[in-house]
C-alpha positions in Angstrom: -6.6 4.6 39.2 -7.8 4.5 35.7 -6.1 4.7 32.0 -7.1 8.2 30.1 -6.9 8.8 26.4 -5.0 11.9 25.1 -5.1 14.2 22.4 -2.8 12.2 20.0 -5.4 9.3 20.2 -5.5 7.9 16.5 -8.5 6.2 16.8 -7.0 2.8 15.2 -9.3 0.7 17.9 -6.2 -1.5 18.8 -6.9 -0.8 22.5 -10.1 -1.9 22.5 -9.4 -5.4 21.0 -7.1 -5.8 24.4 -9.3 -4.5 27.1 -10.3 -7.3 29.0 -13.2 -5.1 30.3 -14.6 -3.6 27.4 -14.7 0.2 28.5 -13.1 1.7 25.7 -15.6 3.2 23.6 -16.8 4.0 21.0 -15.7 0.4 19.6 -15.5 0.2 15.3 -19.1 -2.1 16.4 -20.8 0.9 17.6 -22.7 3.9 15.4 -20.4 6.9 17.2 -17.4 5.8 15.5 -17.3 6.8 12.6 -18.3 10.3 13.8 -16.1 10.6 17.3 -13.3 12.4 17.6 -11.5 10.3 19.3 -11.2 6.9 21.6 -12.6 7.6 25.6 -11.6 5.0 28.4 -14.7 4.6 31.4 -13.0 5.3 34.8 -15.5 3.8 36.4 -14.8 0.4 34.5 -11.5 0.6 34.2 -9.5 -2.1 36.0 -6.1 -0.6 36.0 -4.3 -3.2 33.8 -2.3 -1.1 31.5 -2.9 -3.3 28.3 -4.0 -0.5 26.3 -1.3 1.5 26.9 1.0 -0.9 26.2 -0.1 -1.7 22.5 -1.0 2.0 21.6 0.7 2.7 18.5 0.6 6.5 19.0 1.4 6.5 23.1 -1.6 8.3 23.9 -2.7 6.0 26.8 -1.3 7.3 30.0 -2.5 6.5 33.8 -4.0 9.2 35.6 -2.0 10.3 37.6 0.7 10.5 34.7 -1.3 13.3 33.5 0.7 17.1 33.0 -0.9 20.6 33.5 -1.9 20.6 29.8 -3.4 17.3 29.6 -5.4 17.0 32.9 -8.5 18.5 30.7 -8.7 14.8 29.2 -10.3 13.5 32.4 -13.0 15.8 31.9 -13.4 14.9 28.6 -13.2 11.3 28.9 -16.1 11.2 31.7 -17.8 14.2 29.3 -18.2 11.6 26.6 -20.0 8.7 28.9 -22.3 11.3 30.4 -23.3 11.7 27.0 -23.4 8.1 26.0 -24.6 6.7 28.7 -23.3 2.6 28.7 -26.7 1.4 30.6 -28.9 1.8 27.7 -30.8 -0.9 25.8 -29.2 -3.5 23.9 -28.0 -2.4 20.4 -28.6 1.4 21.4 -24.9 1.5 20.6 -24.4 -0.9 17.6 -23.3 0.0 14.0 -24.9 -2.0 11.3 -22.6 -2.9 8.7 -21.7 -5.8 6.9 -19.9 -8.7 7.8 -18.0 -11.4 6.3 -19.0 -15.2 5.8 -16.1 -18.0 6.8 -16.6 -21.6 5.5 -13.5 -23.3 7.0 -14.3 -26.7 5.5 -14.0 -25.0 1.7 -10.2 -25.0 0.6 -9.6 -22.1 -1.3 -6.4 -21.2 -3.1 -4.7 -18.0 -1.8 -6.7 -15.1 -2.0 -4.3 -12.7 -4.2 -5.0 -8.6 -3.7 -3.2 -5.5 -5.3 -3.8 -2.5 -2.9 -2.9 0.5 -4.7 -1.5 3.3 -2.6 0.6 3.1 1.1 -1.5 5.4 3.3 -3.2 4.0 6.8 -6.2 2.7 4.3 -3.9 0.8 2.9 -2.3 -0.6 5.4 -5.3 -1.4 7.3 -6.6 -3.1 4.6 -3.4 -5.6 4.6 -3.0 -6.0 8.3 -6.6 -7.2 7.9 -6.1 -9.5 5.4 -3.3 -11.2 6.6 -5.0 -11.0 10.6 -8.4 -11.6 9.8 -9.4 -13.7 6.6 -8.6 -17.0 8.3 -7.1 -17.4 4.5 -3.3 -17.4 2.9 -2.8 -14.2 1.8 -0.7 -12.6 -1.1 -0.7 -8.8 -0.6 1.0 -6.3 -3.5 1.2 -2.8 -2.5 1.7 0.1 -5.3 2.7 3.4 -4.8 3.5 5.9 -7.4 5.7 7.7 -5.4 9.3 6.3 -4.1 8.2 7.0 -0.6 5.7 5.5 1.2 3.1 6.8 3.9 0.4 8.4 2.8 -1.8 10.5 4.4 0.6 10.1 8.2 3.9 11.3 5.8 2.0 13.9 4.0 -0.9 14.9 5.6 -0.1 15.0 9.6 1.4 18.3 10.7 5.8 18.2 11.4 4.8 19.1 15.2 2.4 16.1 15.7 5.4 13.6 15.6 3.6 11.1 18.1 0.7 10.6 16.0 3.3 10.0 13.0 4.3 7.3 15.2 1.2 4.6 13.9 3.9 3.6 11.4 5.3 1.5 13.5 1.9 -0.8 12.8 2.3 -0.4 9.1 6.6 -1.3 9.4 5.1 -4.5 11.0 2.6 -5.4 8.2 5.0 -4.7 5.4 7.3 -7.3 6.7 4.7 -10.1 6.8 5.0 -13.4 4.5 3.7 -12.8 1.3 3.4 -8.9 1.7 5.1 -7.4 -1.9 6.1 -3.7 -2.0 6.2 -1.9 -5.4 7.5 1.8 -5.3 7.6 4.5 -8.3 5.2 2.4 -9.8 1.8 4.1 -10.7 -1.2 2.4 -11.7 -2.4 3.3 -14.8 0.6 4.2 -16.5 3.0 1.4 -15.9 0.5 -1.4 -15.2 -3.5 -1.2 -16.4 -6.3 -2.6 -13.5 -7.3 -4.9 -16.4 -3.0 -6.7 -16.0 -3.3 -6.8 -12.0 -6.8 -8.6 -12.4 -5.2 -10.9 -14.6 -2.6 -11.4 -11.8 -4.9 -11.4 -8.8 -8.3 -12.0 -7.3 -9.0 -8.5 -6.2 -7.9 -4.8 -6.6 -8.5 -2.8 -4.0 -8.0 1.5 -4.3 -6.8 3.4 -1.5 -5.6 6.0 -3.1 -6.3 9.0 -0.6 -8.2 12.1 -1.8 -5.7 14.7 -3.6 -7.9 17.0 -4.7 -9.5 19.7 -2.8 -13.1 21.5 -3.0 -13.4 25.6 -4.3 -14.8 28.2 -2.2 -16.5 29.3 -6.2 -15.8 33.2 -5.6 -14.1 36.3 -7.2 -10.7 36.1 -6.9 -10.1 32.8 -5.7 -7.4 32.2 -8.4 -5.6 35.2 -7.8 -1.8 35.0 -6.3 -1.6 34.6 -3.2 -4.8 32.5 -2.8 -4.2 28.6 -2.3 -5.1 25.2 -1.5 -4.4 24.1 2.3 -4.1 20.7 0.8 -1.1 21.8 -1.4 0.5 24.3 1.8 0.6 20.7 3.7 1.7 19.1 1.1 4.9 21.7 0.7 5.7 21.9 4.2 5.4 17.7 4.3 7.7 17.2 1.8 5.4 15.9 -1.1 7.8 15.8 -3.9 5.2 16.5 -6.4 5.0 19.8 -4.1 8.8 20.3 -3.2 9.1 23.3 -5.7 6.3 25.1 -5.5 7.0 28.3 -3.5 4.8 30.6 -1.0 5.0 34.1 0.0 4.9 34.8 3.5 5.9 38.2 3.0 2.3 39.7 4.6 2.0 40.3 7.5 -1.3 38.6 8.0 -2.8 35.2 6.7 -6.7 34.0 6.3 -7.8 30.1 6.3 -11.1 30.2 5.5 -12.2 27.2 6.8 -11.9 26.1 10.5 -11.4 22.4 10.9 -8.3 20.6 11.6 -6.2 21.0 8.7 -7.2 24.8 9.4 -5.8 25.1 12.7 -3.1 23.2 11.7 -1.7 25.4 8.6 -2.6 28.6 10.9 -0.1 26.8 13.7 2.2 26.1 11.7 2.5 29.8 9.6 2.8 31.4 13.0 5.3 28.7 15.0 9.2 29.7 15.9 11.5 28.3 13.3 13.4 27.0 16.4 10.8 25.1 17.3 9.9 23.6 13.4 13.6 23.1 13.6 12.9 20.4 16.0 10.2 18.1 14.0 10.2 16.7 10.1 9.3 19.3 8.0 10.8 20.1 4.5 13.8 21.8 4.7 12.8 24.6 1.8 9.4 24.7 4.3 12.0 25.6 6.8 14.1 27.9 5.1 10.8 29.8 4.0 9.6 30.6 7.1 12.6 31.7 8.5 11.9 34.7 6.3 8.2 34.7 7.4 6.6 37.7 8.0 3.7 36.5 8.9 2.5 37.6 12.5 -1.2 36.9 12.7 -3.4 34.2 11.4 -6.9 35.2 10.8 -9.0 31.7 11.1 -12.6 31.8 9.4 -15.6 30.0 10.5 -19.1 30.1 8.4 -21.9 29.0 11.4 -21.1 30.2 15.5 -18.4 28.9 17.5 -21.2 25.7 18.4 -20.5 24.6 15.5 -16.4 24.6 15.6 -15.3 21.9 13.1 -11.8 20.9 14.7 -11.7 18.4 17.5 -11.7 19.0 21.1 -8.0 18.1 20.7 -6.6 20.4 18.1 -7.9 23.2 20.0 -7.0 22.0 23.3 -3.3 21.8 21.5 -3.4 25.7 20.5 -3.2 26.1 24.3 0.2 25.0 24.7 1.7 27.3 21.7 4.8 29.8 23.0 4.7 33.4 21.9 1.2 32.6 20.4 -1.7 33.9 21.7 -5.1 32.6 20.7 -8.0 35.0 20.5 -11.9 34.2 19.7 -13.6 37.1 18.4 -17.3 37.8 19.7 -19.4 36.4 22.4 -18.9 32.4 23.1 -22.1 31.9 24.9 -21.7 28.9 27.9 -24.3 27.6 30.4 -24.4 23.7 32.4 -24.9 22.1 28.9 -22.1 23.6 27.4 -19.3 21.1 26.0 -15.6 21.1 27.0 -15.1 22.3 23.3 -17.4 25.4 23.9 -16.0 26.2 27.1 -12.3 26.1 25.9 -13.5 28.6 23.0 -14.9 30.8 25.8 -11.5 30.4 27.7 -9.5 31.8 25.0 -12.4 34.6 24.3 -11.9 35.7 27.9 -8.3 35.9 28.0 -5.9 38.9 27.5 -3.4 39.3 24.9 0.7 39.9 24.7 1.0 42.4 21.7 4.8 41.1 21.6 3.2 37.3 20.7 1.6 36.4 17.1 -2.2 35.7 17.2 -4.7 32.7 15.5 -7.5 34.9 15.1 -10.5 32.4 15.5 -13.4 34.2 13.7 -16.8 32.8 13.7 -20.2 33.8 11.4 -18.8 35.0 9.0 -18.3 34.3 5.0 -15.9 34.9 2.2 -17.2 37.0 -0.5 -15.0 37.8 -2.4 -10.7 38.0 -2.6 -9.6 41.7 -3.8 -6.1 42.7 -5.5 -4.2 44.0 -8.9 -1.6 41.7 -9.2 -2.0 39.6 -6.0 -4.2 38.5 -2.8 -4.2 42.1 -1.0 -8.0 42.2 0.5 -10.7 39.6 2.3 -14.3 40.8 1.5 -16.5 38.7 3.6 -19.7 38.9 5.5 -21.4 38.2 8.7 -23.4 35.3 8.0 -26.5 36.0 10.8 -27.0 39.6 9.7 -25.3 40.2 5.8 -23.2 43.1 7.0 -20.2 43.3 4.4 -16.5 44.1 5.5 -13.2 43.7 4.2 -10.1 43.4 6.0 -6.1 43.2 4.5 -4.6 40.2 3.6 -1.6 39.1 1.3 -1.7 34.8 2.3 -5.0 33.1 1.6 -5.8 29.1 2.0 -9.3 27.6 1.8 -9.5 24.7 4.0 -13.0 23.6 3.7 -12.4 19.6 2.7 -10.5 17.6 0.4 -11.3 15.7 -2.6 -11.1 12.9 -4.2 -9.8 12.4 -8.2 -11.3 9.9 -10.7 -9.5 6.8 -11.0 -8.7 5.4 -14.8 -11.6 2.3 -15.1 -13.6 3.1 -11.9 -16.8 5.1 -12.0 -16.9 8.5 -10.2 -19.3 10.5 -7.9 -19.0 14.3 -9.3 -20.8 15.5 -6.3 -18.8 13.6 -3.7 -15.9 13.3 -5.2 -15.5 9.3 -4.1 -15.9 5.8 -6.4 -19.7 4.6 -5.9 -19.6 2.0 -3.5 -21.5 -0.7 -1.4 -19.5 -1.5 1.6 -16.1 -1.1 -0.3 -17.3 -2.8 -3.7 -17.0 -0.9 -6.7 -20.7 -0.1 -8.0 -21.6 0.9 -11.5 -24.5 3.6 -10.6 -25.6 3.6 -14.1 -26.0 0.0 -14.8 -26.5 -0.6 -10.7 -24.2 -3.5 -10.8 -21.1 -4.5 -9.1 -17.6 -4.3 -10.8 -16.6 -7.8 -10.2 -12.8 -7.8 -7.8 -12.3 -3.9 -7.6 -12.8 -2.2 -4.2 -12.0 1.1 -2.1 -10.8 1.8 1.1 -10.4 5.2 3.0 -11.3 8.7 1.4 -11.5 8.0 -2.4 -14.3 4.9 -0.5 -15.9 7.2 1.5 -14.9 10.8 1.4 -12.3 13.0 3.7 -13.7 11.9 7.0 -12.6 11.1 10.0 -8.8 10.5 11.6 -6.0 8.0 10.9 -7.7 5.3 12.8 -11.0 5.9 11.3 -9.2 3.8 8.3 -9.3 0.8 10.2 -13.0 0.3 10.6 -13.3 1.5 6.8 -10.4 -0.9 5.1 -12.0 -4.0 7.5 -15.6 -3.2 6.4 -13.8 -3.5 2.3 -11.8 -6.6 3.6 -14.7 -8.4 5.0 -16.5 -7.9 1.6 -13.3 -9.2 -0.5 -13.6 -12.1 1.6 -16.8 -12.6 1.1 -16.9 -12.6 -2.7 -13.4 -15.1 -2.6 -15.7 -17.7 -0.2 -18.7 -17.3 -2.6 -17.3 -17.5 -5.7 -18.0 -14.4 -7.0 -14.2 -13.6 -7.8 -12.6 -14.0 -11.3 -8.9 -16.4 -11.5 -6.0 -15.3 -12.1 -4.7 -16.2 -15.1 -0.7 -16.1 -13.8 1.5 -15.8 -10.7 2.5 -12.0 -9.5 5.8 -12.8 -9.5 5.4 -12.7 -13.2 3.6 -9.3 -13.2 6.6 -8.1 -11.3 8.7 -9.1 -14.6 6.4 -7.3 -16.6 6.4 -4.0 -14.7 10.2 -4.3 -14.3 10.9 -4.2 -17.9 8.3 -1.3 -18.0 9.7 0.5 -14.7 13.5 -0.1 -14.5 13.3 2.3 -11.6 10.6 0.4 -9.6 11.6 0.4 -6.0 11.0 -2.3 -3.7 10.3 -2.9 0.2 14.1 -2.9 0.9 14.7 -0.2 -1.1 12.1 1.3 0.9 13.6 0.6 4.0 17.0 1.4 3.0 15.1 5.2 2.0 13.6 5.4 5.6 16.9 4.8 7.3 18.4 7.2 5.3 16.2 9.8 6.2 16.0 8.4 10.3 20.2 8.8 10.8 20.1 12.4 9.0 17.4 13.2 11.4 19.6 11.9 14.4 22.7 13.6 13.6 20.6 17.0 13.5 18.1 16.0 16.5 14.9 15.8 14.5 12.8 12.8 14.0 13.9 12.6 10.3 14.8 14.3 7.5 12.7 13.9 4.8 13.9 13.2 1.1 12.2 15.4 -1.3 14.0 14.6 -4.6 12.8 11.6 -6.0 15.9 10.9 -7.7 18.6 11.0 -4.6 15.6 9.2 -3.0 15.6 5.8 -6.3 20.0 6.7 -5.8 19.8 5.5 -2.3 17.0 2.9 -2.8 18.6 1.2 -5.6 22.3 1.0 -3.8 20.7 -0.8 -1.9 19.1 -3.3 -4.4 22.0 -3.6 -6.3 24.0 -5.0 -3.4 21.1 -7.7 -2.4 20.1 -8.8 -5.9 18.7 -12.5 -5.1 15.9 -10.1 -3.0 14.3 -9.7 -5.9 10.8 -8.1 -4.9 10.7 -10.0 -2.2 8.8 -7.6 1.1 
């Protein structure tokens, strides 16, 4: 009997460092990484020992014949994927170039000091790796400008994915490691320059996320009504920078232009029960809002043909499992031997007939926006069929363009316009002008490389960074600190009275944990920063000889 991967695989690689028979694949080593959508498990090589499932941070390991109704696809596509990449090949068919680091054991070298800046899986990864991996004492100080922590899994992963959410549980572990510092409501920048955290540490690494979000550049696009996916999650999540911005769902009929994963995400989540959002993490304005949706169809838009279907295998695969939904793919979904299990789920859901009691996700493909109409507000789609030009418009009153994030310029750090990411060799801040490496900054995750990829995708991306940091410590090639961090922390405390630190953190997460139990959710999420530094700080006050202690 062999181990299968699920949909909620987060693609962090931990399984493969365990299997003692390396058929987990695609490993970080190998070029399909980067790309794949997630982790696939060999059943012919699999020997039936259950390590993987046991240190899954996201429980999406299960044994065979623990597989449901829903989930028995994942057989398919686990053997789909080695059909396809075939593990008899030559030598090195498989490998990934990159990077790696140098270790000279017999060199004694002081503690290699490093601000990360942000507390997304980046991040985190980027810790974990240098406190695992370095083979060095390690002094990590983690900013975030919020008072909550998280990142991309707090902000970015949909309410009804809670077992993906669950990958926290790595990042709890790292943040109570000796010599890991947490700084909260702290930003970068404005309370504390890069220049002041060099002069406190070896390295500063960015992984600050991308929080920006590309424009579809057409008529209309500013008009009410018309919005950001990016900022919709963000509301719904519980951003506080987000927590009063308001939506009308008073049409009966959305568009996401755009048809990735975030897309089908915001489409599941506009059409979902209220009794079933009731159960997960979402804001509670989010909740109270769409209670009063009106909002029965989601009209999902695709550019190229359904080949071409940017969401995973998985997301869709989850649209199958929706109640009161139904899911309907409009025009031809062509299928023959060759035909992936993504293309033949699209041509499942083409096939299928439809409840006109349930709401819809209306996956439309060739065709593109031309053009938002209204007065006053969003109230018509102008779009065209991309093969042949033939214009039509259609009524709308919600709009969201999901077609990618972006990442800002950072304050010191040069800036890709095009990419919207910091210039980069393997994580090392480049000057593209002067073509020379800022010495001790680096990037990690999307501002690094652009929004690509899934949670675990971070892992390969902060080690790649880490590995480089490392480097440049053995070498040389790093400046010294001129003091300790513990008196930076002075210096930012008499700047930021209101800094929150990794127990006030903590005291903020169980806060939000026991409100969730005593209403059966997961959690319930703090949205006002204040209430959150109230509960934070009670907690500081009361264990002062903490300090800033992890």
């Amino acid at each position: 009997m062999a181990y299968v991967v699920t949909q909620n695989c987060c693609n962090d690689a931990t399984c493969v460092a365990v299997c003692p028979v390396n058929c987990i694949h695609p490993t970080p080593e190998e070029r399909e990484y980067q790309s794949t959508e997630m982790l696939y498990i060999d059943a012919g090589s699999c020997i039936d020992c259950g390590a993987c499932a046991d240190v899954c941070p996201v429980d999406a390991i299960v044994p065979e014949d623990a597989l449901t109704e829903r989930t028995a696809r994942y057989l398919e596509i686990n053997a789909e994927y080695f059909a396809a990449h075939p593990r008899n090949e030559p030598p090195g068919a498989h490998v990934q170039p990159g990077p790696r680091g140098t270790r000279d054991d017999e060199t004694p070298l002081a503690p290699l000091r490093v601000a990360i800046v942000g507390s997304g899986p980046s991040a985190f990864y980027a810790a974990e790796e240098l406190f695992t991996t370095s083979g060095l004492d390690v002094e990590v100080t983690m900013f975030e400008r919020l008072p909550v922590a998280g990142g991309l899994v707090r902000f970015g992963v949909a309410p009804d994915h809670a077992s993906t959410k669950s990958v926290t549980k790595v990042f709890d572990r790292t943040a109570r490691r000796d010599g890991f510092t947490f700084l909260l409501d702290v930003e970068v920048g404005r309370d504390v320059t890069t220049e002041e955290l060099l002069n406190h540490h070896h390295a500063v690494l960015y992984a600050s996320g991308a929080s920006d979000d590309r424009r579809l550049g057409i008529e209309g696009e500013d008009l009410p009504g018309s919005y950001a996916a990016r900022e919709f999650v963000a509301w719904y999540n519980g951003h506080p920078d987000h927590a009063d911005a308001t939506f009308d769902l008073s049409s009966p009929r959305a568009v996401v232009i755009g048809n990735g994963n975030v897309a089908l995400d915001v489409a599941r989540i506009l059409v979902s029960d209220p009794a079933v959002l009731r159960r997960t993490d979402i804001a509670d304005h989010a909740l109270a809002a769409f209670e009063g949706s009106d909002i029965e169809e989601v009209v999902v838009l695709g550019r190229r043909g359904p080949e071409f279907t940017a969401a995973t295998t998985p997301e869709l695969l989850a649209l199958d499992s929706l109640p009161g939904i139904d899911v309907v793919v409009e025009g031809p979904v062509n299928v023959d031997a060759s035909s992936t299990t993504k293309i033949r789920l699209l041509a499942e859901y083409a096939a299928r007939q439809t409840d006109p009691e349930n709401k819809r996700i209306i996956l439309r493909f060739d065709t593109t926006p031309l053009e938002l109409l209204g007065s006053r507000r969003v109230e018509k789609v102008r779009v065209a069929a991309t093969s042949t030009g033939e214009v039509s418009e259609f009524d709308a009153g919600f709009v969201l363009r999901s077609i990618g994030y972006r990442g800002r310029p950072v304050d010191g750090l040069p800036y890709d316009m095009r990419f919207g990411t910091v210039p980069n060799s393997a994580g090392r801040v480049q000057d593209p002008d002067a073509g020379t490496v800022s010495r001790g900054l680096y990037v990690a995750g999307w501002i690094k490389r652009g929004p690509t990829g899934v949670i675990g995708t971070n892992r390969y991306c902060a080690g790649e960074t880490v590995r480089s940091i490392v480097e440049d410590h053995r070498a040389g090639r790093l400046g010294t600190p001129m003091a300790d961090v513990r008196a930076l922390h002075a210096l930012i405390l008499q700047r930021r009275p209101s800094l929150i630190d990794g127990n006030g953190w903590r005291a903020i997460d169980r806060h939000e944990l026991e409100s969730g139990r005593r209403q059966e959710r997961p959690r319930v999420k703090l949205v006002d920063r204040r209430e959150a530094a109230a509960i934070a700080h009670a907690v500081m006050e009361s264990s002062p000889s903490q300090g800033l202690l992890n």
